[in-house]
Backbone as XML, in Angstrom:
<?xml version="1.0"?>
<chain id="A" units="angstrom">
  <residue number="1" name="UNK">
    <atom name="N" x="90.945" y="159.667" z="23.603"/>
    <atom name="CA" x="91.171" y="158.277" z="23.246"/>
    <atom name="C" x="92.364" y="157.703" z="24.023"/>
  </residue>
  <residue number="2" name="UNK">
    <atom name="N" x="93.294" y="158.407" z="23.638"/>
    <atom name="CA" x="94.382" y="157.783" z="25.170"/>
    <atom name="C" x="94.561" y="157.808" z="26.645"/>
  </residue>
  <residue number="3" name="UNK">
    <atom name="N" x="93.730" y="158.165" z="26.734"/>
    <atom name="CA" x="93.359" y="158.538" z="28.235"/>
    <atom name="C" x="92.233" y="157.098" z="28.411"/>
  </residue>
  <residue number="4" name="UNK">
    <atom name="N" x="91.294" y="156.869" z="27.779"/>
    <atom name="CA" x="90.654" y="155.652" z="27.964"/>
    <atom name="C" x="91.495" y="154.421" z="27.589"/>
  </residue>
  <residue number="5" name="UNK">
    <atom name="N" x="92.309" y="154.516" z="26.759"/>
    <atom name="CA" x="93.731" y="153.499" z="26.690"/>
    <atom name="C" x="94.349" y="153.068" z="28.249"/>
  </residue>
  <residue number="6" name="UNK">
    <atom name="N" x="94.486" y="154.476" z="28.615"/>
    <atom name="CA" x="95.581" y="154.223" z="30.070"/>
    <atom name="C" x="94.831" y="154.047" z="31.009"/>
  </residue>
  <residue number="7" name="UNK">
    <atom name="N" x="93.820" y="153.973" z="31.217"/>
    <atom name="CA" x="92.748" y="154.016" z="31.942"/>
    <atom name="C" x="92.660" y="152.291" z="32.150"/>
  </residue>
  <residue number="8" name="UNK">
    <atom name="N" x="92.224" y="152.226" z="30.768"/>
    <atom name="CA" x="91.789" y="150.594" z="30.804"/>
    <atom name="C" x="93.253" y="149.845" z="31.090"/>
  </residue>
  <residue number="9" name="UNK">
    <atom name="N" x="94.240" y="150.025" z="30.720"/>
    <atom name="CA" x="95.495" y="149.448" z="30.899"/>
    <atom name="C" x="96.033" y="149.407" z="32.218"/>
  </residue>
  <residue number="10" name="UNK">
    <atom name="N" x="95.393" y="150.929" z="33.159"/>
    <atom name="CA" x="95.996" y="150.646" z="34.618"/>
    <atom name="C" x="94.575" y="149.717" z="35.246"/>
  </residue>
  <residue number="11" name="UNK">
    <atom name="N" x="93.345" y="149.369" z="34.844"/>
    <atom name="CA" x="92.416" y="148.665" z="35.751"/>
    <atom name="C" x="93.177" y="147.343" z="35.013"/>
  </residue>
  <residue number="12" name="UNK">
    <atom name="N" x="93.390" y="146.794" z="34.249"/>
    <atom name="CA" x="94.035" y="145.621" z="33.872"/>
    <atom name="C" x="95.186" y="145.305" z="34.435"/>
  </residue>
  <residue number="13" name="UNK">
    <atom name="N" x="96.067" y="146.264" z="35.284"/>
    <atom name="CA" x="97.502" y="145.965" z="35.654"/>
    <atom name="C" x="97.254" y="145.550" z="37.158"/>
  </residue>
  <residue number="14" name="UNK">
    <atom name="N" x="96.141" y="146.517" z="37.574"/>
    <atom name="CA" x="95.317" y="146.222" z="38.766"/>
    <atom name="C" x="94.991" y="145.410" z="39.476"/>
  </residue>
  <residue number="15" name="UNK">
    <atom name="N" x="94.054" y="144.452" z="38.324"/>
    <atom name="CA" x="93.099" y="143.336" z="38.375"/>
    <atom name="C" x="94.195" y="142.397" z="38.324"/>
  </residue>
  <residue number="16" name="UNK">
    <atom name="N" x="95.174" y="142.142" z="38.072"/>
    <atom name="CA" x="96.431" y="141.155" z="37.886"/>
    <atom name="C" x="97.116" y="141.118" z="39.110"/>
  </residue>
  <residue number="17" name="UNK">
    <atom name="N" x="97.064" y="142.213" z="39.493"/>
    <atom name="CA" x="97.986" y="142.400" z="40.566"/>
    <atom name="C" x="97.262" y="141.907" z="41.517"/>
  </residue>
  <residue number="18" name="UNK">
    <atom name="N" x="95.639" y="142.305" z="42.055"/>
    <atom name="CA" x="94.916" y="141.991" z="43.294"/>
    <atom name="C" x="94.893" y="140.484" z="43.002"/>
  </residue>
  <residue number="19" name="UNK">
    <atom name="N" x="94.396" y="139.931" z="41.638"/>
    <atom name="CA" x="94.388" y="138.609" z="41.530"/>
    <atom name="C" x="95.595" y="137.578" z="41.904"/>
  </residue>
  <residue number="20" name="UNK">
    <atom name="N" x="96.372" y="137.935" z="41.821"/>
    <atom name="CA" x="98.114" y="137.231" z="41.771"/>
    <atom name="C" x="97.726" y="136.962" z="43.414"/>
  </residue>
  <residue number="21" name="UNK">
    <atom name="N" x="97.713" y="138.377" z="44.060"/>
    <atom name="CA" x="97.933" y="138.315" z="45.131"/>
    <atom name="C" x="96.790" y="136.944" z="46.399"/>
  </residue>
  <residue number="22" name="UNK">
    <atom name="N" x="95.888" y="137.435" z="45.708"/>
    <atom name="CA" x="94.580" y="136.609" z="46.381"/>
    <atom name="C" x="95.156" y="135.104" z="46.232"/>
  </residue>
  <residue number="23" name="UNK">
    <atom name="N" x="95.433" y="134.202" z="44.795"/>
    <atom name="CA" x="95.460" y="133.214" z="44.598"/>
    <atom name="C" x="97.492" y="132.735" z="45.992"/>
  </residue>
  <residue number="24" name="UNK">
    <atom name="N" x="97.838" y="133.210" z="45.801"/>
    <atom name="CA" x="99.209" y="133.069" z="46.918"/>
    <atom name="C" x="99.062" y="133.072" z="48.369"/>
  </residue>
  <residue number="25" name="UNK">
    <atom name="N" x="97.665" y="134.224" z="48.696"/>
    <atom name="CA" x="97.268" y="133.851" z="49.783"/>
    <atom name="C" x="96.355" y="133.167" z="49.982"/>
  </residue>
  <residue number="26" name="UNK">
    <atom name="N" x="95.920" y="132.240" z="49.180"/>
    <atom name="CA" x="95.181" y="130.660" z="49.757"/>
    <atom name="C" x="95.404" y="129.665" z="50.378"/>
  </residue>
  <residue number="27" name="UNK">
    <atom name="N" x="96.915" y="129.832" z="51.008"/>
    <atom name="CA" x="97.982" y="128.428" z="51.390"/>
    <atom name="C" x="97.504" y="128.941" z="53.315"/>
  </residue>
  <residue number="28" name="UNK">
    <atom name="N" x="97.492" y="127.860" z="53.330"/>
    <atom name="CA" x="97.183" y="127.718" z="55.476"/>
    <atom name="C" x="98.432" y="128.199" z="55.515"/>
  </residue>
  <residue number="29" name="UNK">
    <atom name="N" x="98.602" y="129.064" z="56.753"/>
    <atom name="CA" x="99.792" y="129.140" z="57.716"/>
    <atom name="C" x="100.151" y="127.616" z="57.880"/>
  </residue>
  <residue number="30" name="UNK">
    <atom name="N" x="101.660" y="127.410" z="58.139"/>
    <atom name="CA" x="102.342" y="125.888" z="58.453"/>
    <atom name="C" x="102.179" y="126.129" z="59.369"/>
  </residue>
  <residue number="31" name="UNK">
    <atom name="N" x="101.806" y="126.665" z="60.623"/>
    <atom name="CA" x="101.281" y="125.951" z="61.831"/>
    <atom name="C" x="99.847" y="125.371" z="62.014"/>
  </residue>
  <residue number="32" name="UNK">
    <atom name="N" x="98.811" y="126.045" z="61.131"/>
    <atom name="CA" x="97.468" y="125.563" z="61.236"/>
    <atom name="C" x="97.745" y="124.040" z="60.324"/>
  </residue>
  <residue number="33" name="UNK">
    <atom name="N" x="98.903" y="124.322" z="59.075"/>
    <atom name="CA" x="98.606" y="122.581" z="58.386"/>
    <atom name="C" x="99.215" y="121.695" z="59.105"/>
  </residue>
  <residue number="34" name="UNK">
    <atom name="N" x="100.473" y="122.597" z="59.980"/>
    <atom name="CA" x="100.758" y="120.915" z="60.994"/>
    <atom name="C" x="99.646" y="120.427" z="62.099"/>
  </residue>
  <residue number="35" name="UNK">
    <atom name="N" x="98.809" y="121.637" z="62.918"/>
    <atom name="CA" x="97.363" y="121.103" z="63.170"/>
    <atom name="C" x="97.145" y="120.363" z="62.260"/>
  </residue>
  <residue number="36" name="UNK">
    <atom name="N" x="96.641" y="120.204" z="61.290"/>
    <atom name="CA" x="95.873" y="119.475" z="60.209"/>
    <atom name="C" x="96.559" y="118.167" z="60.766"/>
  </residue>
  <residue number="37" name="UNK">
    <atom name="N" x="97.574" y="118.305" z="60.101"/>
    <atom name="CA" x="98.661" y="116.873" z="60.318"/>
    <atom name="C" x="98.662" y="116.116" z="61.485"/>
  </residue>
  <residue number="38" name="UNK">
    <atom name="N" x="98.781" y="116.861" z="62.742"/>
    <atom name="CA" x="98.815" y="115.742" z="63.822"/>
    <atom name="C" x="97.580" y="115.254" z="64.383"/>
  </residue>
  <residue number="39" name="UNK">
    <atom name="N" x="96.790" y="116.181" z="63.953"/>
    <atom name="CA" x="94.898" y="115.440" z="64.244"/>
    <atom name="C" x="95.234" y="114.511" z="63.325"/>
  </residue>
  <residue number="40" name="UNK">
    <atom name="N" x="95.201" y="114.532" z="62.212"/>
    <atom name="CA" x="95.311" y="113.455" z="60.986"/>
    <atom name="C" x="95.469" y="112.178" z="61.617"/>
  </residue>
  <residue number="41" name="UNK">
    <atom name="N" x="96.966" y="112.191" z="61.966"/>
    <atom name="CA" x="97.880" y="111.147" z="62.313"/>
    <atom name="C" x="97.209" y="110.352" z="63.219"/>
  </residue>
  <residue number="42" name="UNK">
    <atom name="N" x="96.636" y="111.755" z="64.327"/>
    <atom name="CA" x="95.973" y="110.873" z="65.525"/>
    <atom name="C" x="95.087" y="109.936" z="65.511"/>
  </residue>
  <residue number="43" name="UNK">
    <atom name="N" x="94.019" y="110.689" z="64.524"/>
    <atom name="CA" x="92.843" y="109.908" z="64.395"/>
    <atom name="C" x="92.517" y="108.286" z="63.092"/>
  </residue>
  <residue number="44" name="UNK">
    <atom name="N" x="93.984" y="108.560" z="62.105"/>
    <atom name="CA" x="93.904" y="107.492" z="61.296"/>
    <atom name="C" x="94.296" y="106.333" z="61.973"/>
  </residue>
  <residue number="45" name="UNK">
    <atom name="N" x="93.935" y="105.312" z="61.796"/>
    <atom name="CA" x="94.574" y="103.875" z="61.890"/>
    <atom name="C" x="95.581" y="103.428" z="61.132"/>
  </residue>
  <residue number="46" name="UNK">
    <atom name="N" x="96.038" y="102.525" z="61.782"/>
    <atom name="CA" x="98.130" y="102.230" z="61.631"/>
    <atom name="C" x="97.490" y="101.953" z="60.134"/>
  </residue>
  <residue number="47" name="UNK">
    <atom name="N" x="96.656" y="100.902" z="59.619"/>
    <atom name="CA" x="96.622" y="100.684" z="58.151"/>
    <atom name="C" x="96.347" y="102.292" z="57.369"/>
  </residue>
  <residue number="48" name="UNK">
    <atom name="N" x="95.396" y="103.083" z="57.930"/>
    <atom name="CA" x="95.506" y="104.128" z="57.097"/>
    <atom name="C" x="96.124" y="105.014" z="57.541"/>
  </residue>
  <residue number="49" name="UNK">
    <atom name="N" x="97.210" y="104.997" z="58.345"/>
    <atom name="CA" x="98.545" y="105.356" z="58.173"/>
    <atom name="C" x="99.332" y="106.129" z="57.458"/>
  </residue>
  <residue number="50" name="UNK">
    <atom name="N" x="99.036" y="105.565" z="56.128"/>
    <atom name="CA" x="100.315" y="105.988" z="55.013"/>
    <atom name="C" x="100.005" y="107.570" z="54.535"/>
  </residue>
  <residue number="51" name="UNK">
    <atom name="N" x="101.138" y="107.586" z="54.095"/>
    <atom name="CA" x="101.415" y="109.431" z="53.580"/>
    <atom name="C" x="99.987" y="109.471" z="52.874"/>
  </residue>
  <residue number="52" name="UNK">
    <atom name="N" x="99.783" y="108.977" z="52.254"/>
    <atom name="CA" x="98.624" y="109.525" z="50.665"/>
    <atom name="C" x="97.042" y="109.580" z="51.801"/>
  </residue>
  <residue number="53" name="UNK">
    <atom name="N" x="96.494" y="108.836" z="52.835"/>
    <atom name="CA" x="95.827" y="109.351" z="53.673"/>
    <atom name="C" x="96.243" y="110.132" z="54.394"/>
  </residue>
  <residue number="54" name="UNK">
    <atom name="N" x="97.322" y="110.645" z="54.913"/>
    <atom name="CA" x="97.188" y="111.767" z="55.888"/>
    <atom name="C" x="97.142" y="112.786" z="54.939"/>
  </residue>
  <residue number="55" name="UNK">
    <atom name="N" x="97.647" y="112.303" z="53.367"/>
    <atom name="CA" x="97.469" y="113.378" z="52.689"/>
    <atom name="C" x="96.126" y="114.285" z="52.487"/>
  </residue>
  <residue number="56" name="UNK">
    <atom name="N" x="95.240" y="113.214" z="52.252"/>
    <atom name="CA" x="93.758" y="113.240" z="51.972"/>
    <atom name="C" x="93.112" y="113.758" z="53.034"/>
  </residue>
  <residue number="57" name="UNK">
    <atom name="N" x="93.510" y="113.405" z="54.250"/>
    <atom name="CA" x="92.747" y="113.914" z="55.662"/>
    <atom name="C" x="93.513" y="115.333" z="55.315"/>
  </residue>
  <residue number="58" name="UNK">
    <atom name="N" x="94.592" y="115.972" z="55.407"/>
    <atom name="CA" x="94.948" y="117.261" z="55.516"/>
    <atom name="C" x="94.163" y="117.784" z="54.506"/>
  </residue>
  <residue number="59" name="UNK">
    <atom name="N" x="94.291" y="117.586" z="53.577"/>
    <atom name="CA" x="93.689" y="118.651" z="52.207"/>
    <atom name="C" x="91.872" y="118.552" z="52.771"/>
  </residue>
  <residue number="60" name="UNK">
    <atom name="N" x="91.555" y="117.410" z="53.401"/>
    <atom name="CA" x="90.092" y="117.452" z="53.317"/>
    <atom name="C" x="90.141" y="118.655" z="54.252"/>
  </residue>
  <residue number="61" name="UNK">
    <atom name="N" x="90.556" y="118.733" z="55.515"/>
    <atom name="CA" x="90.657" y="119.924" z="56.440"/>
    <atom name="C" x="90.859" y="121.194" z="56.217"/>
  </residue>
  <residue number="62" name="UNK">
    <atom name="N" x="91.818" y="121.287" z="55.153"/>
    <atom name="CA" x="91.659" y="122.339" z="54.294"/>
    <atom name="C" x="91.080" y="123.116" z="53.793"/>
  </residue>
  <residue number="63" name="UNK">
    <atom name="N" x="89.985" y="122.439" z="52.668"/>
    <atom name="CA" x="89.352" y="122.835" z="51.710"/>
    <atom name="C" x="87.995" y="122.986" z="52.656"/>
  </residue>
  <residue number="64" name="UNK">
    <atom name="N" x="87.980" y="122.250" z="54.043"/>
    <atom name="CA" x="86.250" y="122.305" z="54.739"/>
    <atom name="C" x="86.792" y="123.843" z="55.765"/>
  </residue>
  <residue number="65" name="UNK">
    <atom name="N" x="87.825" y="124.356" z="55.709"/>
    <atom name="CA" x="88.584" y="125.933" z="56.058"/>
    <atom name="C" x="88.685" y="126.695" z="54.749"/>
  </residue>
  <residue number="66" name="UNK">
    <atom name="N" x="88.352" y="126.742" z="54.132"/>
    <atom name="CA" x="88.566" y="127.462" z="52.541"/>
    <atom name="C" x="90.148" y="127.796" z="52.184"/>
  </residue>
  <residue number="67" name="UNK">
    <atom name="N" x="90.841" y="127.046" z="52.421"/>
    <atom name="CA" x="92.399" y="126.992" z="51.461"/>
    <atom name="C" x="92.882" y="126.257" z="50.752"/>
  </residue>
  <residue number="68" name="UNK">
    <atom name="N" x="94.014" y="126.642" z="50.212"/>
    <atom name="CA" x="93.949" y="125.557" z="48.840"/>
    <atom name="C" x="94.873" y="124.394" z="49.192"/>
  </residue>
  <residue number="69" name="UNK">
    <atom name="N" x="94.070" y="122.933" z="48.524"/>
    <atom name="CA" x="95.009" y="121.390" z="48.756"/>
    <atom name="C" x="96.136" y="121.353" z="48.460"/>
  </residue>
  <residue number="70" name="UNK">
    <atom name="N" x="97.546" y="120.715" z="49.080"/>
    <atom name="CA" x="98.640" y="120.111" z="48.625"/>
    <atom name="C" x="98.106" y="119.219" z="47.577"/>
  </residue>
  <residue number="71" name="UNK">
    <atom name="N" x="99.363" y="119.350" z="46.686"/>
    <atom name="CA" x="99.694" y="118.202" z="45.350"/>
    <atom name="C" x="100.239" y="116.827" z="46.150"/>
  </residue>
  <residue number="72" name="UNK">
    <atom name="N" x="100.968" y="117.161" z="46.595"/>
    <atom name="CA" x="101.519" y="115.763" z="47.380"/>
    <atom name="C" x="102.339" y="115.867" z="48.675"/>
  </residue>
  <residue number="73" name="UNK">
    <atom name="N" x="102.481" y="114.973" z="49.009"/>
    <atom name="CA" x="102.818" y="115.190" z="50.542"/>
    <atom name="C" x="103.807" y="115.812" z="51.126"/>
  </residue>
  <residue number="74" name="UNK">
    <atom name="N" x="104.834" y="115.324" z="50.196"/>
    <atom name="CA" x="106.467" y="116.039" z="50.154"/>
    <atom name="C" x="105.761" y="117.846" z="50.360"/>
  </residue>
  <residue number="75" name="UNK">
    <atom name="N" x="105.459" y="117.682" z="49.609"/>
    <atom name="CA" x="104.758" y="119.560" z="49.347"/>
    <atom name="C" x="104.166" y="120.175" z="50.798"/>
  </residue>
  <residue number="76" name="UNK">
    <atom name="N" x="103.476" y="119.491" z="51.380"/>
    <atom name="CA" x="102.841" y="119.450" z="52.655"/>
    <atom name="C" x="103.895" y="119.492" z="53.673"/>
  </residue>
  <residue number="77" name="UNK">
    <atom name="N" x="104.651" y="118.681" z="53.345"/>
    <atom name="CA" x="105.362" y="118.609" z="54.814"/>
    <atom name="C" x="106.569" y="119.572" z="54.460"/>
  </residue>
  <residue number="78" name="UNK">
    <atom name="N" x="107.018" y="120.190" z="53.278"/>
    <atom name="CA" x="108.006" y="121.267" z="53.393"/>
    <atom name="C" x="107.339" y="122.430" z="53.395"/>
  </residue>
  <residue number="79" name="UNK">
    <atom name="N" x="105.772" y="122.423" z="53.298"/>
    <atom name="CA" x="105.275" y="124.068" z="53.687"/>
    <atom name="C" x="105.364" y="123.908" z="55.419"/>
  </residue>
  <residue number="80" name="UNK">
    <atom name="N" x="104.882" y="122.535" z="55.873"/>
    <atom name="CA" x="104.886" y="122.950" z="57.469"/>
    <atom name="C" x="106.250" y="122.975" z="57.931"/>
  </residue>
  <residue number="81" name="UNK">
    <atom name="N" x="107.606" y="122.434" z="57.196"/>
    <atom name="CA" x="108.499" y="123.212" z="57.568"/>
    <atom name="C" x="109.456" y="124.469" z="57.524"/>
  </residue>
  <residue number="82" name="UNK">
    <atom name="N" x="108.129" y="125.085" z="56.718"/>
    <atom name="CA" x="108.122" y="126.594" z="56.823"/>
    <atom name="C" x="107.913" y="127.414" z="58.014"/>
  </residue>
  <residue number="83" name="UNK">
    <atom name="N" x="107.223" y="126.687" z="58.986"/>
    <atom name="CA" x="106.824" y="126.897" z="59.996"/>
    <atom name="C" x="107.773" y="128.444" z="61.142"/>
  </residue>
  <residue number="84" name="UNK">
    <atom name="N" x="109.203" y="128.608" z="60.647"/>
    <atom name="CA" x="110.039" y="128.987" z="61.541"/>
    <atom name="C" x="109.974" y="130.538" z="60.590"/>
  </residue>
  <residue number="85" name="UNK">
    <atom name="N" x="110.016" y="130.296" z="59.366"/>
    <atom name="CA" x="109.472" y="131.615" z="58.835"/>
    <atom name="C" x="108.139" y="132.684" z="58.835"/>
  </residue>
  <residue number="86" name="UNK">
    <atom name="N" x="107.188" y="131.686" z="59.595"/>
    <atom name="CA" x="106.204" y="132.961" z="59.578"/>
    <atom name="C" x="106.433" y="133.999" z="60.603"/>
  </residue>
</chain>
């Protein structure tokens, strides 16, 4: 009986652990999201311009690459100036 205790307790410590890990690595490298970003920039027009579309163009680029969207832009632009840490 305790042996199927510890058993089930280390596949549960497991499954937490691989999971944690998977969901942290969903974020683009900050050099592929500043790609994102300066196609963005390039291709919007001065009216759609503003942060909250380039926001929308990056995350769309994103998610059509399977990683996960910025919340907001601020967020976006301090992961791509993460850039010097990878």
């Amino acid at each position: 009986m305790k042996l199927s205790k510890l058993i089930v307790f280390s596949l549960l410590v497991t499954l937490n652990a691989v999971a944690t890990e998977i969901g942290s690595e969903n974020l683009a490298p900050p050099s592929q999201v500043e790609e994102y970003f300066y196609y963005c920039t390039d291709t919007l027009s001065d009216e759609e311009g503003t942060d909250e579309h380039i926001l929308n163009c990056v995350n769309y680029q994103l998610v059509d690459s399977g990683f996960k969207q910025f919340s907001t832009y601020a967020e976006m632009i301090a992961h791509i100036n993460k850039k010097g840490d990878e």
